[in-house]
C-alpha positions in Angstrom: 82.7 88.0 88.1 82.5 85.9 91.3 84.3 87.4 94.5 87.2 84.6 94.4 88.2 85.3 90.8 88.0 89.6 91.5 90.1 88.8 94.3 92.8 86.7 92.0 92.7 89.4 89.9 92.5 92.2 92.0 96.2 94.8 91.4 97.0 94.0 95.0 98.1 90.7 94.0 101.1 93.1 92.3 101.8 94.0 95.9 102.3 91.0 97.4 104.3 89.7 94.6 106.7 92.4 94.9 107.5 92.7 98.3 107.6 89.0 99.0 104.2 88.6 100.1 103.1 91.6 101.8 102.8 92.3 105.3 102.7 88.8 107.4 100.8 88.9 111.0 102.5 90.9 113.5 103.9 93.3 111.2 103.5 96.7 110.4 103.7 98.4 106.6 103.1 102.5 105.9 101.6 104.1 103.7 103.3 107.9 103.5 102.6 110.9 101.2 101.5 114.5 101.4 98.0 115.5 102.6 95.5 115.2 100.3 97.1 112.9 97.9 95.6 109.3 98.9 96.6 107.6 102.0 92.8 106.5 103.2 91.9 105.6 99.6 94.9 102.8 99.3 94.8 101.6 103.0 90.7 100.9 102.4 91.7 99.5 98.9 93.9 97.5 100.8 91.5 97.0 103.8 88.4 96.0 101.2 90.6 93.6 99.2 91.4 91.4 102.8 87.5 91.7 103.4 87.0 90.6 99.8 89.4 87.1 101.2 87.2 86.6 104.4 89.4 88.4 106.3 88.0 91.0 109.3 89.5 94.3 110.0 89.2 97.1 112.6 89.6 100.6 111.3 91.0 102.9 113.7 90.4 107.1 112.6 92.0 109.7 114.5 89.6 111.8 112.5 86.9 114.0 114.3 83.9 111.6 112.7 84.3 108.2 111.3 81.4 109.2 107.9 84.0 109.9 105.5 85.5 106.6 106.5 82.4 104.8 106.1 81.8 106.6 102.5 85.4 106.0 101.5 84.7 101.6 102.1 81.2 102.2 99.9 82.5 104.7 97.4 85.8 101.9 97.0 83.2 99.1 97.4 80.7 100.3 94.6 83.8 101.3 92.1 85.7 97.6 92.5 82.0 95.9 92.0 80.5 97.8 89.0 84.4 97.9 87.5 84.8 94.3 87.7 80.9 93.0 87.4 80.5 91.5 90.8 77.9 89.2 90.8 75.3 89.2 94.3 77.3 92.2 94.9 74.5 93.7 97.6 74.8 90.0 99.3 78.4 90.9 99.0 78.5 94.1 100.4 76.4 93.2 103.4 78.9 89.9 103.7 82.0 92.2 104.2 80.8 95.2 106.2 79.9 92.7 109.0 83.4 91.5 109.1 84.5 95.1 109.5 84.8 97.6 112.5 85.5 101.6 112.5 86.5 102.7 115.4 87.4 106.5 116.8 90.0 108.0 118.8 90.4 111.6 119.9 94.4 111.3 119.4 95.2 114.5 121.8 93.1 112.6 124.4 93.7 108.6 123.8 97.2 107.6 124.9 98.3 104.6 122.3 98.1 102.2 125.8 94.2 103.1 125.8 94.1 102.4 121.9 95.6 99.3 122.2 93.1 97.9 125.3 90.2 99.3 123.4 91.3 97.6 120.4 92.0 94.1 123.0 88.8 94.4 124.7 87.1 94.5 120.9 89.4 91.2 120.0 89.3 89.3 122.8 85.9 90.8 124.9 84.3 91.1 122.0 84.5 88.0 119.8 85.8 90.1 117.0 88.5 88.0 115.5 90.5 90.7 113.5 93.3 89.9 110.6 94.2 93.4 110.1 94.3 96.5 111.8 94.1 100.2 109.9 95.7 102.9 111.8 94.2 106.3 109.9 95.5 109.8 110.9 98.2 109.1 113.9 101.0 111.2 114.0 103.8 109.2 113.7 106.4 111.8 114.8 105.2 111.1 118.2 106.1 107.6 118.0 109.5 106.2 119.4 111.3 102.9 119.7 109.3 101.7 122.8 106.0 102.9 121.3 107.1 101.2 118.4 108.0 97.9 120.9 104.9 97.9 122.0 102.5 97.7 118.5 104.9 95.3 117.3 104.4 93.1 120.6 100.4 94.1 120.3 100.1 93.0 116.7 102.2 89.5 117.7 100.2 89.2 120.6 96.7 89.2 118.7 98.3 88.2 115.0 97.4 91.0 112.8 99.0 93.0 110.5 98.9 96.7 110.9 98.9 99.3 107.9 99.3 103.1 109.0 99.1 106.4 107.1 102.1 108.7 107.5 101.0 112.5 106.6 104.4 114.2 105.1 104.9 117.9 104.8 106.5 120.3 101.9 108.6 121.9 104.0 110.3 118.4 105.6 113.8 117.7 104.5 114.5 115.2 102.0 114.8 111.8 102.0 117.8 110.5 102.9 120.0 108.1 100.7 117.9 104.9 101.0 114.7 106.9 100.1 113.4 107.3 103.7 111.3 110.3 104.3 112.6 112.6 107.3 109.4 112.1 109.3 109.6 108.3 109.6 113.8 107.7 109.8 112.9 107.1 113.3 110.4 104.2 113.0 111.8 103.2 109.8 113.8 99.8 110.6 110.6 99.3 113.1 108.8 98.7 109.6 108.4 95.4 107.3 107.2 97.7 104.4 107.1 101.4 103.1 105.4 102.7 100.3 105.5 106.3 99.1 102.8 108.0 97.3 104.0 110.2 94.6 101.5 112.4 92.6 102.3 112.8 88.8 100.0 114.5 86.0 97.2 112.5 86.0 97.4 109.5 88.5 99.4 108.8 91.6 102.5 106.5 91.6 103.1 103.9 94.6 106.9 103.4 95.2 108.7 100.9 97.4 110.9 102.8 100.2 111.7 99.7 102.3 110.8 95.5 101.7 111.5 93.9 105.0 115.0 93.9 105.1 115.9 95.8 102.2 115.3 99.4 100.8 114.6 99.1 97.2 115.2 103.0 97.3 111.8 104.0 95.7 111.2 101.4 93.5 108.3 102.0 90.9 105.8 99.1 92.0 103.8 99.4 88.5 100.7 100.6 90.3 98.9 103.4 90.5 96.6 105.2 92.1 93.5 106.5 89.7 92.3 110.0 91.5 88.7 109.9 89.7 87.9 106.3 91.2 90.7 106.1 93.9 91.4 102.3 93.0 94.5 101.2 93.2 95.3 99.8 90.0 97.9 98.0 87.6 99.9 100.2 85.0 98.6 100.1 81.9 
C-alpha cells in the first residue's frame, strides 16, 4: 500500500469524522486514563498518522529519558507498515522521523513559561515548522485558567494543535454528570476534545467526554485500542 492510501484508510479518519474534524490549529484535545493503560501509544498513533500526511511534530516527555519514546514511534511505525504493506517503508521511515522532534523536560524544574520558549526557540530559531505539539507526562492538576490562557494563546500564536496525556487515579472521585473526570473539571471547558480510555477484557475502548462545544457524555467512538500491537484501530 502507498503512504496516501494507508493514510485514507488509517482508523483515525473515524476520529475526525466524529468529532467534527479533530483538533483544528490552536487547540488543545486530551487524552485521559489510568496509568498503564495507553495514553503514549494513542498520542504517537495519533502523532505518526500527521507524520504519515507531511505534517511535523515536537514531542515534549516529562519522562526521565526520551528511549521509550523513541521505541514507542518505531515499535507503532513497524506495526502500521508490516499491518498495512507499506511499500518503500524504510524510505518512509527515514521521511517521517526527520519531520519529528522529542524533546525533554524535567517537570519539577521547567516552569511551563521555559517550556513554551524552548519549544519557540525550536519553531521560530530553529526552522522547525511544527503542526502539532505532544505534551507526554504533565501533570495537569497543576494547571489553571491562566496556564491554561497561556497554551491556548502559544498554540494560536505558532498554529499547532496540542494533544496531552492526563494520568487518572483509582482513588479520584467520579466523573461528574457530563462524564468529566474529577482531575480535569478544571481545564475542562479550556478543551476542544476529551477522550477517555477505558480498559475492557481484551482491548481498550476510546470514548468521547467532550466535542468542542458539546459533551457527548462518553460516547463509544467505535475504536479501540489493541494492547498486543498498541494500534489504534476500528471495531470490528
Amino acid at each position: 500500500m502507498v503512504k496516501e492510501e494507508l493514510v485514507k484508510r488509517s482508523p483515525l479518519r473515524i476520529l475526525e469524522r466524529s468529532t467534527h474534524g479533530g483538533l483544528n490549529p490552536g487547540s488543545i484535545g486530551v487524552i485521559a486514563s489510568r496509568k498503564g493503560v495507553g495514553k503514549t501509544a494513542c498520542l504517537v498513533h495519533i502523532a505518526t498518522d500527521s507524520l504519515f500526511q507531511g505534517q511535523h511534530v515536537i514531542h515534549v516527555s516529562f519522562a526521565g529519558k526520551t528511549d521509550h519514546i523513541i521505541s514507542w514511534y518505531e515499535d507503532i511505525f513497524k506495526e502500521i507498515a508490516t499491518r498495512q504493506n507499506l511499500q518503500n517503508a524504510m524510505e518512509v521511515h527515514d521521511e517521517v522521523i526527520e519531520r519529528r522532534v522529542i524533546m525533554n523536560f524535567n517537570e519539577k524544574g521547567s516552569s511551563l513559561e521555559q517550556v513554551f520558549r524552548s519549544l519557540r526557540a525550536m519553531v521560530t530559531d530553529g526552522g522547525f515548522s511544527a503542526d502539532m505539539i505532544v505534551i507526554d507526562g504533565l501533570d495537569l492538576t497543576s494547571l489553571n485558567t491562566e496556564s491554561m490562557d497561556v497554551l491556548h494563546n502559544f498554540a494560536r500564536e505558532l498554529g499547532v494543535t496540542v494533544w496531552i496525556s492526563a494520568t487518572l487515579r483509582r482513588e479520584d472521585p467520579e466523573p461528574d454528570e457530563r462524564g468529566v473526570p474529577h482531575r480535569l473539571k478544571h481545564i475542562s471547558d479550556d478543551l476542544s476534545l476529551l477522550i477517555t480510555l477505558t480498559p475492557e477484557q481484551n482491548h481498550v475502548t476510546l470514548r468521547l467526554v467532550k466535542d468542542h462545544e458539546t459533551y457527548p457524555g462518553g460516547q463509544d467512538l467505535h475504536l479501540r485500542l489493541d494492547p498486543a500491537t498498541m494500534l489504534i484501530l476500528e471495531d470490528q
